[in-house]
matplotlib code that plots the C-alpha trace (Angstrom):
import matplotlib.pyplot as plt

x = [131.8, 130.9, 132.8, 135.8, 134.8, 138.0, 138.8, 141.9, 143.2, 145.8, 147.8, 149.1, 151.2, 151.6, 152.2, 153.9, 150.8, 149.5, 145.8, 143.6, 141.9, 139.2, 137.0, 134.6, 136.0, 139.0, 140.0, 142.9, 145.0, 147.0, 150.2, 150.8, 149.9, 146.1, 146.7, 148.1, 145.2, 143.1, 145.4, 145.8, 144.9, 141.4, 140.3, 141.7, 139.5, 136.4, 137.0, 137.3, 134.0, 131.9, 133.2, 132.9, 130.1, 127.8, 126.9, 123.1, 124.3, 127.4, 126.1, 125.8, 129.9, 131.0, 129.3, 131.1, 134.6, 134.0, 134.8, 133.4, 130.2, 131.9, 134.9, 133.7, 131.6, 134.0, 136.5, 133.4, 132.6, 136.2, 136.0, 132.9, 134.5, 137.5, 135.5, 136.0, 132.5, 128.9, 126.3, 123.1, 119.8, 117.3, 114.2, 113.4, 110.4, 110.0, 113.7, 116.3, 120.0, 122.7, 124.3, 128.1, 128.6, 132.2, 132.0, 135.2, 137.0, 140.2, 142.1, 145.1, 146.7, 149.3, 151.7, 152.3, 154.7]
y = [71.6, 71.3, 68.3, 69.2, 68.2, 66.8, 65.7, 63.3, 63.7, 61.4, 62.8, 59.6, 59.3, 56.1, 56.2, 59.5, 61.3, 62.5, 61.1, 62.7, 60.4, 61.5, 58.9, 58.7, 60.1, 60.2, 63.1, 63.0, 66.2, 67.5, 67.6, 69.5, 73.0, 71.8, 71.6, 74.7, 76.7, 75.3, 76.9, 80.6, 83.9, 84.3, 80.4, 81.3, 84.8, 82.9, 80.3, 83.0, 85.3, 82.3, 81.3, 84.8, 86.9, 83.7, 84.9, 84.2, 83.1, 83.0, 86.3, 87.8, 86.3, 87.9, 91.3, 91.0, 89.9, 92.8, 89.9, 89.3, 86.5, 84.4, 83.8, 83.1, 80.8, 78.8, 79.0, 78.0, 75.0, 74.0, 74.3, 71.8, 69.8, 69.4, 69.3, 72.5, 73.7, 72.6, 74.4, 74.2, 75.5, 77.9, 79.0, 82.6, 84.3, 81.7, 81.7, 78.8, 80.3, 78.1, 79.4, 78.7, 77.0, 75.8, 72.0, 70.9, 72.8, 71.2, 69.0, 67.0, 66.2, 63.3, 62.9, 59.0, 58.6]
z = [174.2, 170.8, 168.8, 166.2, 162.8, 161.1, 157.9, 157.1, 153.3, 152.2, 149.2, 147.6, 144.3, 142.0, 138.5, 138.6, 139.4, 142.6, 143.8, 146.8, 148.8, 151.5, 153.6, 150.7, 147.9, 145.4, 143.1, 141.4, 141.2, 138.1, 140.1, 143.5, 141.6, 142.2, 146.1, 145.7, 143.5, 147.1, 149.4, 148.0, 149.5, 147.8, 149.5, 152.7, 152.5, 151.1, 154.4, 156.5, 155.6, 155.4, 159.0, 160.3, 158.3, 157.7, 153.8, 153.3, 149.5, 147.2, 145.7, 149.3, 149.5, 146.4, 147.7, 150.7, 149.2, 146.5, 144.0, 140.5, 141.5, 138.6, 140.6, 143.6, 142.8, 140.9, 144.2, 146.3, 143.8, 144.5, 148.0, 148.2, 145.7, 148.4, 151.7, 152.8, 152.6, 152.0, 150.0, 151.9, 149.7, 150.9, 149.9, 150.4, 148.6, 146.3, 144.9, 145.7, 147.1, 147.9, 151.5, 152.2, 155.4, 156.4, 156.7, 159.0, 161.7, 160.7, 158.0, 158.1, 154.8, 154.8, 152.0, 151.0, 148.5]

ax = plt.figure().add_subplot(projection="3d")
ax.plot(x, y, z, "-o")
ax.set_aspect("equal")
plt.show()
């Protein structure tokens, strides 16, 4: 049985603004509307093809999401930004691609306030 990869987030506020912690990392989010720009329909579809259709590249995502390449790979950069995925490079015919690979299998987000 293969282990679950989890990641524990702690959404903390001080200060009146709202900080997100990770086991290595801090970002700092402009209020809860940032958690929520990581949470929308497009993420969940970008989670889901690079879970299901394995993309070879974030080109090869955008072609199958029939999205503009632009925006995927600014919702992708988000996504690795927040630990959601990790951009592996590959070499193929002499040309570097970055492949999409999901990261965790499942967060847990606790709100300290």
């Amino acid at each position: 049985m293969a282990k679950i990869k989890v990641r524990e987030v702690i959404i903390k506020e001080g200060g009146g603004t709202f900080s997100f912690l990770t086991g290595k990392e801090k970002y700092d989010f402009d209020g809860l509307s940032s958690l929520k720009k990581i949470l929308s329909k497009e993420k969940a579809k970008i989670l889901d093809a690079v879970k299901y259709k394995e993309p070879k590249s974030i080109y090869n995502l955008a072609k199958i999401l029939k999205r503009p390449f632009k925006s995927v790979f600014d919702d992708v950069k988000l996504l690795e930004r927040f630990g959601f995925i990790e951009l592996k490079k590959e070499k193929t015919k002499g040309r570097e691609r970055l492949k999409p690979i999901i990261s965790i299998d499942e967060m847990i987000i606790h709100f300290k306030i």
